[in-house]
Phi, psi and omega in degrees: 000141179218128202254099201241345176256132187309342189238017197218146196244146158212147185261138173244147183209111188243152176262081172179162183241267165029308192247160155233169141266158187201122171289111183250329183187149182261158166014049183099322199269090194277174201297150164298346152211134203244137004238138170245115148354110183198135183269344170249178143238128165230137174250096164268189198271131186112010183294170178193151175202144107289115211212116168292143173249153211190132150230158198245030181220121170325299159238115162197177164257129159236209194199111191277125180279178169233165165217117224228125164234134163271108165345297190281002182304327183319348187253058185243172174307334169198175170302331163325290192289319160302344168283291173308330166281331173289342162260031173287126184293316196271007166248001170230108152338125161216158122168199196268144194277290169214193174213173189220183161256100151285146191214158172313122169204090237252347171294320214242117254207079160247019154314287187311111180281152209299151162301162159284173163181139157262152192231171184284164183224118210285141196308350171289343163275026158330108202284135185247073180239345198233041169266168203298133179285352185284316187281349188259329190260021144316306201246054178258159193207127153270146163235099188256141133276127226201127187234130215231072184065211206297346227244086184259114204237165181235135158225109192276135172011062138086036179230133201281094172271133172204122169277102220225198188277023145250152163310135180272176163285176181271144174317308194212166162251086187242147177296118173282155213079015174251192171259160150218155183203133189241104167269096202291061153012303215177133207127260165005346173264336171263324174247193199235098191274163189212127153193166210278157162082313197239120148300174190249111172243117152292136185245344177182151155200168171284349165252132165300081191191118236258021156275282139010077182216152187295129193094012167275147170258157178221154164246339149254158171220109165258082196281018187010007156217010191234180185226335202262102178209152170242119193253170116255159192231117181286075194304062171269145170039007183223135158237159194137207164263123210238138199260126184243108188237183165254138186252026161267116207283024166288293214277347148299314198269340212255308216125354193280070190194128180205224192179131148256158168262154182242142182222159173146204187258136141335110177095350173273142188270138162312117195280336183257018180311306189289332173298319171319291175199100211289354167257004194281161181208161158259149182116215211266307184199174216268359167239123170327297132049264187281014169247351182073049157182000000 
């Protein structure tokens, strides 16, 4: 599933215990233990899920709802007017996304549950929840995201970013080869975070919810009832300027946006990446083999 429109946050769902979902990978990235069990999908925009479907009734149609809020209304003038648009009936959305057909397959072992599994993880993906404190506090940061009437803004440790027709200065300056860990405050219910180049591994968050779960990656985190979460980021091999928004394109386009640099040699690595996690490889794929060495 991929979640391509910009101005809408949606939840997927079904009304029937007759069918489940069960979560194999978030953005590209599949879970550190595959398959989990789950009653929702929530998509901000630019989401991606892989998600098995299972229904336990032989022959029948059933149907994934969709629950969809529209976004950009968020650039009014007071809380007044922002309430009232999440309670425009024709701007907060329920129906159906698609329906399917079940059918009889006397071959197929739907009894059965799906397995667990884990996969080798190419070393940028390197699990960072038990990385060094010496190496997370070189690079710690707060982020809240936040908007002020027409005015969509950012504040990195408590300093007011908003991106407007001239080019800002870079937020931070980071070493490549290091950690960053970013604690997001406030926000997260209303925008869609995003940055360019380094997924996002949650290190804690304030939601129960078992799409959420610590050591998942992301490459957007739309959470739509919680604001608190600490990600961390594996600053690999590319340096330059890495751009951090909200990916909602109202809200982007509005200022909600900024950028830091990563400087250093091209091409240097986290040095304690294999001590992380010690099956991890570098190149394309995990058996040489298949790289030509």
């Amino acid at each position: 599933i991929a979640k391509a429109a910009p101005e809408w946050h949606t939840t997927l769902f079904l009304e029937t215990d007759e069918c489940e979902f069960k979560l194999l990978a978030k953005d590209g990235v599949y879970l550190n233990e595959g398959v989990r069990p789950i009653s929702r999908i929530y998509l901000g925009s630019g989401s991606r899920a892989d998600v098995a479907v299972r229904c336990f009734v032989p022959e029948a149609v059933r149907t994934v709802w969709k629950k969809e809020r529209y976004m950009s209304k968020l650039m009014f003038s007071s809380w007044e007017q922002r309430l009232a648009a999440f309670l425009t009936p024709e701007d907060n959305q329920t129906g159906e996304l698609l329906s399917f057909s079940v059918i009889p397959d006397w071959k197929c072992k739907w009894d059965e549950d799906l397995a667990p599994f884990s996969v080798r993880r190419p070393c940028y993906l390197a699990d960072l929840r038990n990385a060094p404190e010496a190496d997370i506090q070189r690079n710690q940061h707060t982020l809240t995201l936040t908007n002020n009437g027409p005015q969509m803004q950012l504040f990195l440790d408590g300093v007011r970013y908003i991106w407007g027709h001239e080019t800002p200065e870079a937020a931070l300056t980071l070493p490549v080869g290091e950690l960053v860990e970013f604690n997001v405050t406030d926000g997260l219910h209303l925008h869609v975070f995003h940055s360019h180049v380094n997924p996002s591994q949650i290190i804690s968050t304030d939601l129960e919810d078992p799409w959420y779960k610590v050591g998942d990656w992301h490459d957007t985190i739309f959470a739509g009832v919680a604001d608190k979460f600490v990600i961390r980021q594996n600053l690999d091999y590319f340096t330059g300027r890495i751009v951090m928004h909200c990916h909602l394109l109202t809200h982007e386009d509005n200022g909600m946006m900024l950028y830091w640099n990563i400087t250093g040699q091209e091409g240097t690595r986290y040095p304690a990446k294999e001590k992380l996690d010690p099956t991890c490889y570098e190149g394309s794929f995990p058996d040489k083999k298949y790289w030509g060495q």
